[in-house]
MIKOL-125094 format. One record per residue (C-alpha): residue number from 1; residue in three letters; chain; x, y, z. Coordinates in steps of 0.25 Angstrom, whole numbers, always signed. Each point is the difference from the previous one (the first is absolute). Last residue first. Layout:
<tilums>
nr	rest	kette	xx	yy	zz
NUM	ala	A	X	Y	Z .
...
</tilums>
This chain:
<tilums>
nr	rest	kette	xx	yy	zz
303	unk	A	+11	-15	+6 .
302	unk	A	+9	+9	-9 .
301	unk	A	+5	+12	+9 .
300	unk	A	-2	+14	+1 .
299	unk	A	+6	+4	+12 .
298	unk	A	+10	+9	-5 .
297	unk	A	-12	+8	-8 .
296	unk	A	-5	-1	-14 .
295	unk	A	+11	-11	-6 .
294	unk	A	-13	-8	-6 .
293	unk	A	-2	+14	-5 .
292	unk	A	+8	-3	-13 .
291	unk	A	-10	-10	-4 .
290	unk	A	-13	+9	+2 .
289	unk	A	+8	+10	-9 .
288	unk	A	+3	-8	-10 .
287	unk	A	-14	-6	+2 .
286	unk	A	-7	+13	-2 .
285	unk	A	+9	+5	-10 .
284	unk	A	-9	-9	-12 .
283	unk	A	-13	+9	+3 .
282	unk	A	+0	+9	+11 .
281	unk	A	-12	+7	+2 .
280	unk	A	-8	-14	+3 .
279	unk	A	-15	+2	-1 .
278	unk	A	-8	+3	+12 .
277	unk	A	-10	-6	+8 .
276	unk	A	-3	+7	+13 .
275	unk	A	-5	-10	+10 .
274	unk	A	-14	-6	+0 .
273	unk	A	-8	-1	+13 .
272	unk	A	-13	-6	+3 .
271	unk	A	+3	-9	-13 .
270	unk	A	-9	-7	-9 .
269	unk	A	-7	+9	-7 .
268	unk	A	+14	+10	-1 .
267	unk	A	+7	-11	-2 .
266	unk	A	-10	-2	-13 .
265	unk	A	+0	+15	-5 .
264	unk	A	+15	-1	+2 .
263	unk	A	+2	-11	-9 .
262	unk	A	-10	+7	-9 .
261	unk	A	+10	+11	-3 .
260	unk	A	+12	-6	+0 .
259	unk	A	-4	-7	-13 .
258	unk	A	+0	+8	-13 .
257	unk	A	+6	+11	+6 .
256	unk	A	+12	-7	+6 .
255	unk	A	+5	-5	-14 .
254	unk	A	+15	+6	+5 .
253	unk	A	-3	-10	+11 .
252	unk	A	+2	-11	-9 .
251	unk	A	+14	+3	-1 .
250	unk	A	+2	-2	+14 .
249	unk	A	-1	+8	+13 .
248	unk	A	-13	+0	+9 .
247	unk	A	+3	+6	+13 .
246	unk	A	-10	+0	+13 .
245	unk	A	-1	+8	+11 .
244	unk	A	-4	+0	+14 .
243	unk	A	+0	-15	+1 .
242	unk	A	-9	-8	+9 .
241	unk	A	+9	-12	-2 .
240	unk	A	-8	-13	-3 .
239	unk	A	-13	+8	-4 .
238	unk	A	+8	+6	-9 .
237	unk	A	+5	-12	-8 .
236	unk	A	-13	-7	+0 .
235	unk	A	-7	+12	-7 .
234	unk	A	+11	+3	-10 .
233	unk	A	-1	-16	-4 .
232	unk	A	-13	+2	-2 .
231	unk	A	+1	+15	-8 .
230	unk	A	+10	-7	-8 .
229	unk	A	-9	-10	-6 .
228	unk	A	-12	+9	-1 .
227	unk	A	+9	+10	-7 .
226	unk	A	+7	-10	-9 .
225	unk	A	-14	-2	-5 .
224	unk	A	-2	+12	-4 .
223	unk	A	+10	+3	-6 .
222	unk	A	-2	-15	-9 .
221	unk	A	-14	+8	-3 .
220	unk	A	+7	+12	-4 .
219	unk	A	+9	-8	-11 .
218	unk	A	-13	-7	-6 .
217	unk	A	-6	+12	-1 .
216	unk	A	+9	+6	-9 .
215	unk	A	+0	+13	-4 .
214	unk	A	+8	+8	+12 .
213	unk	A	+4	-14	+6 .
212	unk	A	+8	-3	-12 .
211	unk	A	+12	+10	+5 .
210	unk	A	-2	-6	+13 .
209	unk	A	+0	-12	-3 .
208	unk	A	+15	+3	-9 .
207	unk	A	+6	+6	+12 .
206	unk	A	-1	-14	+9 .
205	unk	A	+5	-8	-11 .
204	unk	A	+3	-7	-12 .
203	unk	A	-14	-2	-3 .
202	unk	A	-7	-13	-7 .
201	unk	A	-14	-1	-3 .
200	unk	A	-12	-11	+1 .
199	unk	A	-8	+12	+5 .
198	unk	A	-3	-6	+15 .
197	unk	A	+7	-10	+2 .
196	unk	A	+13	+8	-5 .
195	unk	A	-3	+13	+8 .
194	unk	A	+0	-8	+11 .
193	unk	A	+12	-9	-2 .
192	unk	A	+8	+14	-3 .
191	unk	A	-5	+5	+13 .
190	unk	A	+5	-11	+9 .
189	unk	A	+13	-1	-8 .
188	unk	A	+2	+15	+3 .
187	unk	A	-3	-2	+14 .
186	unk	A	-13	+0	+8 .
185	unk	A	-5	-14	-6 .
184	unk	A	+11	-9	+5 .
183	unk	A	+7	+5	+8 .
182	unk	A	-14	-2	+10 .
181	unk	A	+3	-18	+0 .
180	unk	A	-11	-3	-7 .
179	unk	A	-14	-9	+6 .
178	unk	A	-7	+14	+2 .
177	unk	A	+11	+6	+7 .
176	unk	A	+14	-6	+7 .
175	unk	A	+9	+8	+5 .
174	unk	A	+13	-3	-7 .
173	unk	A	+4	+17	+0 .
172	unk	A	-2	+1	+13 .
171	unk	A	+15	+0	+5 .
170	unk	A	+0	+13	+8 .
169	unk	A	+13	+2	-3 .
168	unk	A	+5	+12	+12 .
167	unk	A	+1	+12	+4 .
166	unk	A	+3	+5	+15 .
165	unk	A	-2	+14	+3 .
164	unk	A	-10	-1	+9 .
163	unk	A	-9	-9	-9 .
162	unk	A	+5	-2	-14 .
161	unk	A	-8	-10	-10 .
160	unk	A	+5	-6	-13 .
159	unk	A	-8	-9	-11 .
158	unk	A	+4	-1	-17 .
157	unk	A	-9	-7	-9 .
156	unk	A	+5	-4	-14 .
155	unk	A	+5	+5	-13 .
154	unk	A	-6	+13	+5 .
153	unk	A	-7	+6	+13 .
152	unk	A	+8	+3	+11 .
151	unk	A	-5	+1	+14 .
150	unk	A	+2	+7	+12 .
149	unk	A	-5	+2	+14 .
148	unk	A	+3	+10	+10 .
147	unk	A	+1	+4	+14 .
146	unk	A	+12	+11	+2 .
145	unk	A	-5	+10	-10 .
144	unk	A	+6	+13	-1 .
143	unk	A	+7	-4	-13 .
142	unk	A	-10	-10	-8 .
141	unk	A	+0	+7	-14 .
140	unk	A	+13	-1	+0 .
139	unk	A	+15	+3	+7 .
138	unk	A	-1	-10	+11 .
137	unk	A	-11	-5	-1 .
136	unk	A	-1	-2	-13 .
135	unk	A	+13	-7	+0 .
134	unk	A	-3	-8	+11 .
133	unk	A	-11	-6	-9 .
132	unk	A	+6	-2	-9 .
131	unk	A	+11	-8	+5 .
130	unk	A	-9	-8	+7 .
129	unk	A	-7	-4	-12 .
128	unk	A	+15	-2	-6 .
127	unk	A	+5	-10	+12 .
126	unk	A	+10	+4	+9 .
125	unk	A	+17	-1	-2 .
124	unk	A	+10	+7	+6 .
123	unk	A	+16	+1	-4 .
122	unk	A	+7	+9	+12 .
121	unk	A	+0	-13	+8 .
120	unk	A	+8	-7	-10 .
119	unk	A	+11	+9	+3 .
118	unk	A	+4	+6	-14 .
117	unk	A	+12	-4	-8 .
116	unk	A	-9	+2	-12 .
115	unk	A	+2	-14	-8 .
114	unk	A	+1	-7	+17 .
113	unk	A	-11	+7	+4 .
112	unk	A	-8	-3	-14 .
111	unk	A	+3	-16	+1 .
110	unk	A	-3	-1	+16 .
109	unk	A	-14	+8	-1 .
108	unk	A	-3	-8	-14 .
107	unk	A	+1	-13	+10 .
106	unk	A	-6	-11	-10 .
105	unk	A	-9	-9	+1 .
104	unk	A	-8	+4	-13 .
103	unk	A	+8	+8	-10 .
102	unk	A	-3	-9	-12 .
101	unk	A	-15	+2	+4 .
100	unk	A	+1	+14	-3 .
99	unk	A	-13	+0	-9 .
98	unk	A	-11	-10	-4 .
97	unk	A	-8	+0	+13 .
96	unk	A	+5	-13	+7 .
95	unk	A	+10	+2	+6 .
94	unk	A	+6	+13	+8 .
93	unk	A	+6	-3	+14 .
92	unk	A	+10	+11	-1 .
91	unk	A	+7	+2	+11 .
90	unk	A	+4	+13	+5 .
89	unk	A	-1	-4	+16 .
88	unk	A	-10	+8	+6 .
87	unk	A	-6	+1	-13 .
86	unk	A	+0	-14	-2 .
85	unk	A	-8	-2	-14 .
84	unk	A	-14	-1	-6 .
83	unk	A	-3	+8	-5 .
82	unk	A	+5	+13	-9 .
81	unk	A	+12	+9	+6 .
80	unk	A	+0	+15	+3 .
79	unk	A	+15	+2	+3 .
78	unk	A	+7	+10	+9 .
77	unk	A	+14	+1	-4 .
76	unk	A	+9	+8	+12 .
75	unk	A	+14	+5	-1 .
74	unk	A	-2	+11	-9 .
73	unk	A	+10	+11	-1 .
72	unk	A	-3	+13	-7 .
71	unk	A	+1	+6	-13 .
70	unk	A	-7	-12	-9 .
69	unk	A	+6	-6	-12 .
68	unk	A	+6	-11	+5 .
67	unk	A	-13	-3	+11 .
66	unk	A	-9	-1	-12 .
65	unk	A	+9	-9	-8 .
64	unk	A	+4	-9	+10 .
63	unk	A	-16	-4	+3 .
62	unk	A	-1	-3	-17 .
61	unk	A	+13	-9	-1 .
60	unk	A	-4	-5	+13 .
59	unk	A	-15	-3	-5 .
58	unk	A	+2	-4	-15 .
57	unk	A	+13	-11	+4 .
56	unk	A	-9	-5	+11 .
55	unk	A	-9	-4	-11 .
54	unk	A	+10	-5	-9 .
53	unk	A	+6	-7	+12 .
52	unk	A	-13	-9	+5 .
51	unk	A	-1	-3	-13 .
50	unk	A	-13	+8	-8 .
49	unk	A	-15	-3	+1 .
48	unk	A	+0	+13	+7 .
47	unk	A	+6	+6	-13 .
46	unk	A	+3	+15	+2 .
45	unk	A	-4	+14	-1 .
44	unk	A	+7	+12	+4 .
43	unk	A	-5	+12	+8 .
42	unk	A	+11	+10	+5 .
41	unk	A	-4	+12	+9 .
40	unk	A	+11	+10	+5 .
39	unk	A	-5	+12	-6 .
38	unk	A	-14	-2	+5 .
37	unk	A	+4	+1	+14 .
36	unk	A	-11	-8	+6 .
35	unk	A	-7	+7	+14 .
34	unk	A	+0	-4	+14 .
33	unk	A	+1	+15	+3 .
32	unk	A	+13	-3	+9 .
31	unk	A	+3	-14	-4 .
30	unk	A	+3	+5	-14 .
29	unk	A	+0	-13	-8 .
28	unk	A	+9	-5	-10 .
27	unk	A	-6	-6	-11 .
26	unk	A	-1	-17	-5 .
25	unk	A	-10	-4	-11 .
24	unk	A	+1	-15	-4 .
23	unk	A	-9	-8	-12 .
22	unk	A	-6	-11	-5 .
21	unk	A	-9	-4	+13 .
20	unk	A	+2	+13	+10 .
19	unk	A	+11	+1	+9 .
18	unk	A	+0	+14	+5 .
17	unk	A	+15	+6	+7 .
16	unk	A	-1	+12	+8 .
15	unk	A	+16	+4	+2 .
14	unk	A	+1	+9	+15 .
13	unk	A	+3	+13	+0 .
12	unk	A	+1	+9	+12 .
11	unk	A	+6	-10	+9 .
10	unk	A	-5	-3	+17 .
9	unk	A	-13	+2	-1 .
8	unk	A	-4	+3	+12 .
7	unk	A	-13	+8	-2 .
6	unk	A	-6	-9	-10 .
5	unk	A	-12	-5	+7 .
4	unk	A	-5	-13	-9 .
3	unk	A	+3	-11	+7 .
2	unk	A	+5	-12	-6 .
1	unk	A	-6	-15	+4 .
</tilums>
């Protein structure tokens, strides 16, 4: 568990790294602000499918890079890592799911120490949804909140909550709805499926429904669906916590209007209290930052 306070933040800059499937971003952080410097950011892609070194190659080569060029000295990489893996130890336990399976079992917190003569304590792990989440906390849509939830809406279902300061996975994405595991209908996949049953068509993604949904009712239907899917899940996940705020980041979110508003409409039915909902300000930097932040304070410890 990480807590969010940053008043003792021991370096300026920390390097925020973002794992994602095909590719790798990595910037420095301003601890101070807990803001990317947008100068320093490098995004590169890569084969996840790849060797164990060809991927590794792509990450060092692109981690060295950012802290070559930069003005300041970084002895801190904070990563935002997909599931599932040892965060506490930085092992990745990744099979199964079609990417970085050749890296599975191995210590990436001993290898990058040792390739960056860094302590391997000064190399941090957390999961992605987490990231985010801390990230909008910290310097998002989220700052002022300590009692939060987060989601992330895109290739699949992301889940994290913050309590006094402390964020962590909230691991809801296998909860199981209607007979289906929830994953599966409130994602990108889940809204490509829809959409398919219910015009015999194809979309590439997220951005493309949306665009059909202003003329196709087809398109606006799957919407709407996806909003009484998500609004269930919604509803169980606030109960649980009692949040004051809620954050939606993901690429779907940037279809907010075509769904959003009737998820609130049900909570709001089926809810005495709904927290704020608002949509995540800072995009792709909120898990760089929510990375960099797992060095927040020097009691910030992995749990």
């Amino acid at each position: 568990m990480i807590k969010n306070n940053r008043k003792n933040v021991n370096k300026k800059y920390v390097a925020g790294v973002d794992i994602g499937g095909s590719h790798i971003t990595v910037a420095l952080i301003d601890m101070a602000d807990a803001k990317v410097i947008k100068s320093s950011l490098l995004r590169n892609k890569l084969d996840s499918n790849g060797t164990a070194q060809e991927i590794l190659d792509v990450w060092i080569s692109t981690i060295r890079q950012v802290i070559e060029k930069s003005e300041v000295k970084v002895e801190k990489i904070g990563f935002a890592m997909p599931g599932p893996f040892d965060y506490a130890n930085g092992i990745c336990l990744i099979k199964g799911f079609n990417k970085y399976e050749s890296l599975f079992g191995m210590n990436i917190r001993e290898i990058l120490a040792e390739t960056f003569c860094l302590n391997p304590e000064n190399i941090q792990f957390r999961n992605d949804a987490e990231a985010f989440l801390a990230g909008e906390l910290n310097g998002g849509a989220g700052k002022g909140f300590n009692n939060a939830i987060g989601i992330t809406l895109g290739t699949g279902l992301g889940s994290a909550k913050s309590h006094n300061g402390i964020t962590v996975d909230a691991e809801l994405s296998v909860t199981e709805y209607g007979g289906e595991i929830i994953e599966e209908l409130v994602s990108t996949r889940g809204l490509q499926h829809m959409y398919a049953e219910l015009s015999g068509k194809k979309v590439e993604d997220a951005k493309e429904l949306a665009v059909l949904a202003e003329t196709d009712l087809h398109a606006a239907k799957t919407f709407k669906l996806f909003a009484e899917h998500l609004a269930w899940f919604l509803e169980k996940f606030i109960k649980a916590e009692s949040p004051q705020l809620l954050v939606v980041g993901g690429n779907i979110a940037n279809a907010w209007d075509l769904f959003m508003p009737a998820v609130k409409d049900t909570l709001k039915k089926n809810l005495q209290t709904v927290p704020d909902i608002v949509k995540a300000s800072l995009a792709e930097d909120a898990a760089l930052v929510g990375a960099a932040c797992i060095f927040e304070t020097a009691l910030a410890k992995v749990q």
